[in-house]
Every structure is written in C-alpha cells, then in structure tokens.
NURO-500459 format. One line per 4 residues: their letters; for each residue x, y, z of N, C-alpha, C. Coordinates in nm, 4 decimals. Example, Ala and Ser with C-alpha at 12.3 -4.5 7.8 and 13.67 -1.06 7.14 Angstrom:
AS> 1.3190,-0.5690,0.7800,1.2300,-0.4500,0.7800,1.3200,-0.3300,0.7800  1.2850,-0.2250,0.7080,1.3670,-0.1060,0.7140,1.2900,0.0030,0.7870
This chain:
XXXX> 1.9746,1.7661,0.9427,1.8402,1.7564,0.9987,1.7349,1.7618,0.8866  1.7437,1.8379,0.7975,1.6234,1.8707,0.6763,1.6266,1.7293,0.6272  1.7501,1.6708,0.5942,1.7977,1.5255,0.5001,1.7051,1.4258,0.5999  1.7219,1.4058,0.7059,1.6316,1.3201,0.7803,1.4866,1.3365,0.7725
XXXX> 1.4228,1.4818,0.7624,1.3251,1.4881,0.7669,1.2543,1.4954,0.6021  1.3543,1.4894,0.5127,1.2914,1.4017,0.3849,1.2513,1.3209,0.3613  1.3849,1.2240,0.4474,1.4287,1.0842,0.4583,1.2560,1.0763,0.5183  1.2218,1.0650,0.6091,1.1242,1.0249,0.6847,0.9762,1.0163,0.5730
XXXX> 0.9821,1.1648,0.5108,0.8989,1.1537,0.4733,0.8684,1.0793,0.3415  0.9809,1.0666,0.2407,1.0089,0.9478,0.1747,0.9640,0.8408,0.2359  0.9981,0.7483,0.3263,0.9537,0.6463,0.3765,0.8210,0.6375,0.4053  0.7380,0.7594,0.4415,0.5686,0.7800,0.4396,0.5421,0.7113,0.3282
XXXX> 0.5792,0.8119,0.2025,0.4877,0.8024,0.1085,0.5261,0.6526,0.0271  0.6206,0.6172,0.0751,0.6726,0.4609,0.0152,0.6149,0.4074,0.1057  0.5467,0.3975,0.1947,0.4288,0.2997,0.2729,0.3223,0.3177,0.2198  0.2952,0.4791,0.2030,0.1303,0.4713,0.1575,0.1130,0.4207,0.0202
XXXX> 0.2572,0.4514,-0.0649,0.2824,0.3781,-0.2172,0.2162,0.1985,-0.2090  0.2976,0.1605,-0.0656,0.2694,-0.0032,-0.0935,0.1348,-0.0038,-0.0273  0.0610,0.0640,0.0435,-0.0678,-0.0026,0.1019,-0.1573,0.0151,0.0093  -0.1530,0.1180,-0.1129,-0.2731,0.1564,-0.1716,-0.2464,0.0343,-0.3221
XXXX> -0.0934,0.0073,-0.2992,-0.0600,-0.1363,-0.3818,-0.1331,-0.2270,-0.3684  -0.1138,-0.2832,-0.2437,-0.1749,-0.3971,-0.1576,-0.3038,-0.4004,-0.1685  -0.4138,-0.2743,-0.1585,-0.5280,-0.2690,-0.1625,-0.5698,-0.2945,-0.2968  -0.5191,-0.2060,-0.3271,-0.5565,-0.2656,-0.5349,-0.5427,-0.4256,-0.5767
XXXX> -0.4255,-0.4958,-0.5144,-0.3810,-0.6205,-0.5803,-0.5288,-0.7228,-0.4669  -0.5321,-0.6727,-0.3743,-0.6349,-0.7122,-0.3093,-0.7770,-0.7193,-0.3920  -0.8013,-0.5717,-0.3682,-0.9435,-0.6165,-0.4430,-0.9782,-0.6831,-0.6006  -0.8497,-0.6715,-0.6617,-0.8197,-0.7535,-0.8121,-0.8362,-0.9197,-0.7251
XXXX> -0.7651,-0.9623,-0.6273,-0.7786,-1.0956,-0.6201,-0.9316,-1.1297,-0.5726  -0.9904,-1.0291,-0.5402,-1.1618,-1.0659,-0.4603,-1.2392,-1.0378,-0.6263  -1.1964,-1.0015,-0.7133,-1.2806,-0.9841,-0.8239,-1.2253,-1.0894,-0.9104  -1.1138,-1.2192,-0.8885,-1.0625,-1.2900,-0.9866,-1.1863,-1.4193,-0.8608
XXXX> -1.1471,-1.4170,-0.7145,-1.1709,-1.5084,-0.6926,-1.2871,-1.5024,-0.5627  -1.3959,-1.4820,-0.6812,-1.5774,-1.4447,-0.6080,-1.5808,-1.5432,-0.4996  -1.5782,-1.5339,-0.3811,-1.6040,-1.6393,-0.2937,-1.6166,-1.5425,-0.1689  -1.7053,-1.5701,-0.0552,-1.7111,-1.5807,0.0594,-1.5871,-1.6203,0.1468
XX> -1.4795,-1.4856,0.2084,-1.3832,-1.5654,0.3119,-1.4196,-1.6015,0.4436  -1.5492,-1.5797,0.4748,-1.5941,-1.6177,0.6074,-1.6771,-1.7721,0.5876
C-alpha cells in the first residue's frame, strides 16, 4: 500500500514536471514567434 501511494505520487510530480515543461517550451515559442494567435 505505501509503494502505491509513492507510486501515485511520483506520477503527480512527473505531470507537474511535464506541464511546467510545456509551459516554458510554450512561452519560448510565443517569444521566438511574436504574432497574434487570434
């Protein structure tokens, strides 16, 4: 039971690892490519 509830929380912080990824590689592509997406 403890092993699962590592497990789990491993998998949190390896999501919040890739969203705060995603957000970074994001706002690098809005500062390479200045444009209006609307």
């Amino acid at each position: 039971m403890g092993k699962q509830i590592n497990f789990y929380i491993h998998k949190e912080l390896e999501l919040e690892f890739f969203n705060y990824l995603k957000k970074n590689n994001y706002i690098l592509f809005i500062k390479k490519n200045i444009r209006p997406t609307n």
